[in-house]
N, C-alpha and C positions, 0 to 999 in steps of 0.2 A: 762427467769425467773428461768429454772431450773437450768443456767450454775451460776446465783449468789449466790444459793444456796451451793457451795460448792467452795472450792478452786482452783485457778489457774490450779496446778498439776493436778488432777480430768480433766478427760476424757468424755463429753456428745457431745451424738452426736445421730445422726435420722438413724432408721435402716430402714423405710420407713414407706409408712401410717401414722397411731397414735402410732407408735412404735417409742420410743427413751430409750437409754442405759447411763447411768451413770456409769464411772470405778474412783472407788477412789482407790488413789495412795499411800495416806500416812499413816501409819498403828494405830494414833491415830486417823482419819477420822472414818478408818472403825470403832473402837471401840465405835465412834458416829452415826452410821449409824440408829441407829432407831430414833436421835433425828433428821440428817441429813434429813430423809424421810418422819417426821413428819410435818417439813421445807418446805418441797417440793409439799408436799400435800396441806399444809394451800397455799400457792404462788398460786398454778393452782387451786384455788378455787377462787380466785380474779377476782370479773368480767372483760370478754379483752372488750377493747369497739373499735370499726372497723368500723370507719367513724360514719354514724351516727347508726350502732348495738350493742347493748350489749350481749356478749356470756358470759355463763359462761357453763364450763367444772369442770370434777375433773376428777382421777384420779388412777390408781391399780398398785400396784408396788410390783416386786417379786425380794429378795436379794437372791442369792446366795456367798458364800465365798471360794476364791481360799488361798489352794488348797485343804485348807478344802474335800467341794464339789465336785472338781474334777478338772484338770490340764490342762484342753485344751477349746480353745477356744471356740468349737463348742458345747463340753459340758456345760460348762458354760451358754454360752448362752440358751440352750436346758432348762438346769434349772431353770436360772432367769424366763422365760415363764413358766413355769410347775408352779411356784411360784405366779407369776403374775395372771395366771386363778384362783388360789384356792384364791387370795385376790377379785378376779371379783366375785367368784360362792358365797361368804363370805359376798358379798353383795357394794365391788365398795366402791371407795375413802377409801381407805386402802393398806394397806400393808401386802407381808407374805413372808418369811422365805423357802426357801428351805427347804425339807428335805426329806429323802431315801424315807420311802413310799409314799411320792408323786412319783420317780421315779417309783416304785414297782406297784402304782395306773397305771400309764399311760402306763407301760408294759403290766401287767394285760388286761387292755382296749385296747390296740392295740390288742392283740389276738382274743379278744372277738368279736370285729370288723373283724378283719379276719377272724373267724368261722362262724359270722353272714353271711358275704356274699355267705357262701354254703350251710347255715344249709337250704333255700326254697328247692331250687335243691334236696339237699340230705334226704329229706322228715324227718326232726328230728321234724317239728313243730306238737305240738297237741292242739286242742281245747277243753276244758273242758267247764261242763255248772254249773250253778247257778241256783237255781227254787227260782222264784218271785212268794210268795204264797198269795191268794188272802185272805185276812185278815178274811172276813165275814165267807165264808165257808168253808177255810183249804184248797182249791184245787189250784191245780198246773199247770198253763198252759200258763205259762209263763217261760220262762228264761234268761239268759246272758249268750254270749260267751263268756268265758276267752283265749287267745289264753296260751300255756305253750311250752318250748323251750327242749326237750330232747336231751341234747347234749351230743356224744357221749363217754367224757370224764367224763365231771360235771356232770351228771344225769338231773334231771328236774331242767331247771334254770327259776326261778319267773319274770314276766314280767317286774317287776320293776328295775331287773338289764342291762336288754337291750331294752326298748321301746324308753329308749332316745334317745342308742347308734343310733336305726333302723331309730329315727326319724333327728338325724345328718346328718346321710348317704347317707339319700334320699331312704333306702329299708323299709321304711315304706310303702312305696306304693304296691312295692308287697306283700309283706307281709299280710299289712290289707285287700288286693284282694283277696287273698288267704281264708282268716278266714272268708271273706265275703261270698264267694262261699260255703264254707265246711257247714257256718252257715244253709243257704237259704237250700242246699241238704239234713242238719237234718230238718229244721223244715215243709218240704213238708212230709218226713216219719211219722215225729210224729203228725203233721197233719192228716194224712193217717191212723195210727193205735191208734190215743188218743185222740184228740180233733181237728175238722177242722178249730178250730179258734184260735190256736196252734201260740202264738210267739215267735221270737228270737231275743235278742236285742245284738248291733254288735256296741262296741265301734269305734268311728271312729277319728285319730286322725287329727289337725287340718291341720297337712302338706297333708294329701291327699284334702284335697280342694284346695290347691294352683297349681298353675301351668298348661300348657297343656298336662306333664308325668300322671297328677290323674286320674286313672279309672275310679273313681266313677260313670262318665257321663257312663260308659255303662250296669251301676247295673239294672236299669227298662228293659233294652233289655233280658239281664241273666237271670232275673227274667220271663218273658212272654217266652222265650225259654226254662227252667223248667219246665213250667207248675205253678207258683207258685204264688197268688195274693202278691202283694203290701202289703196288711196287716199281710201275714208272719214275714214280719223284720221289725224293729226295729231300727233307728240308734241315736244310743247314741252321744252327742256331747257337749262339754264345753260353759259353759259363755264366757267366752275370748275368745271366735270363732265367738258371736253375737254381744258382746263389736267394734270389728273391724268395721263390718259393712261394708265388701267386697264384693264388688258388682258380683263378683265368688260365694263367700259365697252361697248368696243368689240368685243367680241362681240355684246354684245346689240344693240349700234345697227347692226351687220351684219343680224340677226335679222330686224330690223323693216324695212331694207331691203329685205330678199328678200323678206318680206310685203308688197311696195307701201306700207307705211306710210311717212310722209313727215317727215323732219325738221326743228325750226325753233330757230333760237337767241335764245332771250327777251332783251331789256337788254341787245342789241348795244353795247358801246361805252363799255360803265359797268366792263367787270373787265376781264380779262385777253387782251383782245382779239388777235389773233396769225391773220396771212394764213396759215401756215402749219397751225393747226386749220383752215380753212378747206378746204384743199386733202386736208387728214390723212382729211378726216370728210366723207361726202356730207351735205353740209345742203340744204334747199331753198328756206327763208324765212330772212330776216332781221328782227328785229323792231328798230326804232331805238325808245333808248327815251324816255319820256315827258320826263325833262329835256331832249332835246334839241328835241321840239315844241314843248312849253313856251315856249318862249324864241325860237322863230323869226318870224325877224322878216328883211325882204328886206337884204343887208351883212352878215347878225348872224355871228358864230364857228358859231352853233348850226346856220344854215342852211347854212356851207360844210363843215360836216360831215356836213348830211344828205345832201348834196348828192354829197359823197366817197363817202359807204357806198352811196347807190343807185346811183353807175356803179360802183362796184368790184365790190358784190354782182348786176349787171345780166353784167357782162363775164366772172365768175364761174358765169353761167347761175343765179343763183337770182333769187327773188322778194325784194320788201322791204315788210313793214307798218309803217305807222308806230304806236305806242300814242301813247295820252293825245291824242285829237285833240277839241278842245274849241271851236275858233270856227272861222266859214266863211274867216275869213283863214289859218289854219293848212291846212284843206283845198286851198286853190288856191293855194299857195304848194307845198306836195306834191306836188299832182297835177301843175305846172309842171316840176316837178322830176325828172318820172317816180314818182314813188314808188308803187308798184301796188294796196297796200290799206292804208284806213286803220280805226283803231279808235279809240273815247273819247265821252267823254258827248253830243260831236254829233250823233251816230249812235243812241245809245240806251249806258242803263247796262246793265247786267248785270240779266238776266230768266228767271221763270221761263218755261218752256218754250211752255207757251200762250199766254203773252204774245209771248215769242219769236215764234208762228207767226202771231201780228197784224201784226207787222214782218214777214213774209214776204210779209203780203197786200198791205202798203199800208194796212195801218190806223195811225193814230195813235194810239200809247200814254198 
């Protein structure tokens, strides 16, 4: 299908896998190349049919231009793929265009990847916390770990620019072990000197559940060798980790269970939401997420949905926090609401741990 797409001259051919290469030859071709790949898209979008199956497929395609682009074959190549992923990350059955900072993007990202893998060793990571404050009373006795990346060059890098990388690479595992442990060891201290019923909630992402590399299975041991119950932490965890319905999954979240460890479901309401996980899975929080505080306003959609999820997760016997809680009118619009704890810059940003324990005292940060 793709070779009738273009002429004779034109070059396709399979470079393995689902990988195949189109070289057009003739210089008014290329001058049609977006209409050429338009062409090409609509074709593998045609159901194949294979005996008695119907497939259909589409399709991501990345042009780059010699010598435009660059002179050698290997480059070349290098770019059409660099080109290819941003038409996949873009959203699939599309097409995109070479160009420098995509090069300068996956430069960038190869280093970053390469500083990842020493920054555990080299002791750069820190954990900050967040206080989930409990709406009725103002008290604080709850938090989030945020993990934070201080690397030696960039300063403090946001976790959003390498959780992906961590979770590509497969060093999510340590990593997340790591913030695990650091968590469980503040929240037995503040435990100790602030409330004995003191928790700490510990994003977990969904690659440490797969696998026989995932720690996790040795979190309830760590934990009884601290000294530190089950109801200490916390493990925060996605819809799309309960949507699977991995029979891994759900052993481990059994695991942590019977450890007293507590479950909470981050960005309620943003995926694949389903009363049915609900029921499937002991959860114990609900987190609504930050678009829907956002935007609350007394009438608004946003507020008769928070409104939904706090008695539905209320009569469910769980608790509900809200994220992103940002002015005193979003506070008393919540606490109105029932909503039991809230989180967001009102309260305080994401802090290091000594700072955190100013905000335990009542000090101003």
């Amino acid at each position: 299908r793709i070779g009738a797409c273009v002429r004779e001259s034109a070059t396709v051919a399979r470079l393995g896998g689902d990988d195949f290469i189109v070289i057009l030859a003739e210089p008014d071709e290329v001058g049609r190349a977006d209409a050429l790949t338009q062409n090409i898209l609509r074709e593998l979008a045609e159901p194949f049919r294979l005996e008695s199956e119907v497939i259909y497929l589409s399709a991501s395609i990345g042009i780059t231009l010699y010598p435009h682009d660059a002179a050698g074959m290997e480059e070349l190549i290098k770019n059409a793929e660099q080109a290819m992923y941003a038409a996949k990350n873009a959203g699939r059955n599309r097409f995109s265009y070479f160009t420098q900072s995509m090069q300068q993007a996956a430069q960038t990202r190869l280093r970053l990847v390469n500083d990842l893998r020493s920054a555990l060793a080299g002791g750069q990571f820190r954990v900050y916390y967040q206080p989930i404050v409990e709406l009725a009373a103002g008290r604080i006795h709850k938090a989030e770990a945020l993990i934070r990346w201080q690397h030696p060059a960039r300063g403090l890098i946001n976790p959003a620019e390498f959780i992906s990388l961590a979770e590509e690479t497969g060093l999510i595992t340590g990593i997340g072990d790591w913030v695990f442990r650091e968590a469980a060891h503040q929240a037995k201290q503040w435990r100790a000197s602030h409330d004995p019923e003191f928790q700490i909630s510990v994003n977990e992402s969904p690659v440490q559940f797969y696998g026989d590399g995932s720690t996790c299975q040795t979190w309830p041991a760590y934990l009884r060798e601290l000294g530190l119950p089950g109801q200490g932490l916390v493990i925060e965890i996605t819809e799309g980790l309960l949507l699977e319905a991995n029979p891994g999954v759900r052993d481990k979240l059994l695991l942590f269970r019977d450890a007293g460890i507590q479950i909470s479901l981050d960005d309620f309401g943003t995926g694949y939401s389903s009363l049915s996980y609900l029921q499937k899975f002991d959860i114990d929080y609900l987190k609504i997420d930050q678009s829907f505080t956002r935007n609350l306003e007394p009438g608004s959609s946003s507020m008769a949905l928070s409104e939904a999820i706090i008695m539905m997760a209320h009569s469910l016997g769980m608790k509900v926090i809200a994220e992103g809680v940002e002015t005193e009118a979003q506070r008393a619009l919540l606490a109105a609401a029932g909503c039991d704890y809230g989180q967001g810059y009102l309260f305080s940003r994401p802090v290091p741990a000594e700072k955190f324990e100013e905000l335990l005292k009542g000090v101003s940060t």
